[in-house]
C-alpha positions, 0 to 999 in steps of 0.5 A, spaced: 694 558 948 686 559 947 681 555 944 681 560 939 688 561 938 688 553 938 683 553 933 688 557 928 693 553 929 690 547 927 684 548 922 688 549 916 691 542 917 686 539 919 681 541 913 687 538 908 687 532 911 679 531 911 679 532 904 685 528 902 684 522 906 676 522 907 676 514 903 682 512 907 680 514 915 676 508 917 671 507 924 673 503 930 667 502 933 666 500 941 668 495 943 674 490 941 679 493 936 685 487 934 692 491 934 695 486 931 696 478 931 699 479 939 693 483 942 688 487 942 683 493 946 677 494 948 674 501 945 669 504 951 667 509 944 668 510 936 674 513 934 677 514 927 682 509 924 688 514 921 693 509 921 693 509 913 693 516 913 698 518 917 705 520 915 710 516 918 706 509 918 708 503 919 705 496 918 706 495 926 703 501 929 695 503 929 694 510 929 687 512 932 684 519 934 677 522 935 677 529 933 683 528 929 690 527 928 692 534 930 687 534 936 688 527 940 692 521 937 692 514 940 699 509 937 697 502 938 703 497 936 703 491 935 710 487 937 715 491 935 723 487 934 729 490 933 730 494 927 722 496 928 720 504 929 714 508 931 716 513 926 718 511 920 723 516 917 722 520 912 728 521 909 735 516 910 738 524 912 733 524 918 733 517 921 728 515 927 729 510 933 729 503 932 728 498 937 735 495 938 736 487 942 736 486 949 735 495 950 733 497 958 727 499 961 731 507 960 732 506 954 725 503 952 723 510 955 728 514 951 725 510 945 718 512 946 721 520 948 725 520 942 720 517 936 716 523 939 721 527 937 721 525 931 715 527 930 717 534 930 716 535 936 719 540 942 721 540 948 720 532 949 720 530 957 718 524 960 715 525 967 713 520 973 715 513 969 711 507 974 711 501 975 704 498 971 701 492 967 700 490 960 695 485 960 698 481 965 706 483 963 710 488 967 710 493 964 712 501 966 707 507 964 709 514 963 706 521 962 711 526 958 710 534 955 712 536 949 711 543 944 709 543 937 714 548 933 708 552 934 707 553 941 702 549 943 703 544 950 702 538 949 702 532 954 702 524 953 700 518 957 702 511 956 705 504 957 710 500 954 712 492 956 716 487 953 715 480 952 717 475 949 722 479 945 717 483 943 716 491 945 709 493 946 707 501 945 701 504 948 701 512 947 696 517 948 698 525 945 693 531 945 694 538 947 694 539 954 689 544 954 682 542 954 684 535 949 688 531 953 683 532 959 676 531 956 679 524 953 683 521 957 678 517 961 676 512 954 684 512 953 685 510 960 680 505 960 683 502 953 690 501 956 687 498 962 683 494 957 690 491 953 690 483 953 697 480 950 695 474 948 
């Protein structure tokens, strides 16, 4: 897809939502970003706060982006227990993964694969899972593919540990062609940066 043909896809939406949420969309200015009571990153550039606008928030999930929801995302959670989701569902008919007791690290993956589903989006594969770190917990990075209803390529990066009971989920989504390339060095260096306190 071009850029152009990118940009008549994402235009529309992107204007409704700056002109319904430009009070409610907060900046996150370099340098330390608290996701929660349990951890925080450093931001290597400003990005935008779109948790409070975004469908599907939940209290334990922060939601950054740089040009905008539909162009690159960053979720940020705090830690999650069972019962918890990244998505919150819409409706009771169209329920959303929750986090369950004593899950597997497959199924932490199938968790983080599955929410991205139900975002609506396509196609949803998890690529070279591999061990990582978290600060200093164990944790397993991933990449991951995916298509909007549209068409569009997406792609994804990120990492998810476990500690102390708790889940924790860094997750990178942006449209594979030019988006996901040009940001993924400062989302590279925001995870990097992750210290569970």
């Amino acid at each position: 897809m071009s850029m152009q043909a990118l940009f008549r896809v994402v235009a529309p939406t992107l204007a409704a939502l700056a002109l319904a949420a430009c009070a409610s969309v907060s900046s996150a200015p370099v340098g330390a970003f608290k996701v929660g009571d349990a951890y925080e990153v450093a931001l290597g550039r400003e990005w935008s706060d779109i948790s409070a606008v975004m469908t599907g928030k939940t209290k334990k999930v922060r939601l950054l982006s740089i040009d905008g929801p539909l162009l690159n995302r960053l979720y940020l959670t705090d830690g999650l227990v069972p019962g918890d989701y990244l998505i919150k569902p819409a409706a009771k008919e169209r329920p959303t993964p929750v986090i369950r007791q004593d899950m597997s690290a497959t199924e932490r993956l199938e968790f983080v694969t599955d929410s991205v589903a139900a975002l609506e989006y396509q196609r949803v594969q998890l690529a070279r899972p591999r061990a990582a770190k978290f600060g200093e917990a164990p944790a397993v990075r991933f990449d991951l593919n995916a298509q909007t209803k549209e068409g569009l390529d997406m792609r994804g990066t990120g990492v998810i540990a476990q500690k102390d009971g708790k889940i924790y989920v860094l997750l990178y989504l942006a449209p594979a062609e030019h988006y996901f390339q040009v940001t993924l060095p400062e989302v590279e260096t925001v995870m990097a940066s992750a210290r569970l306190s």
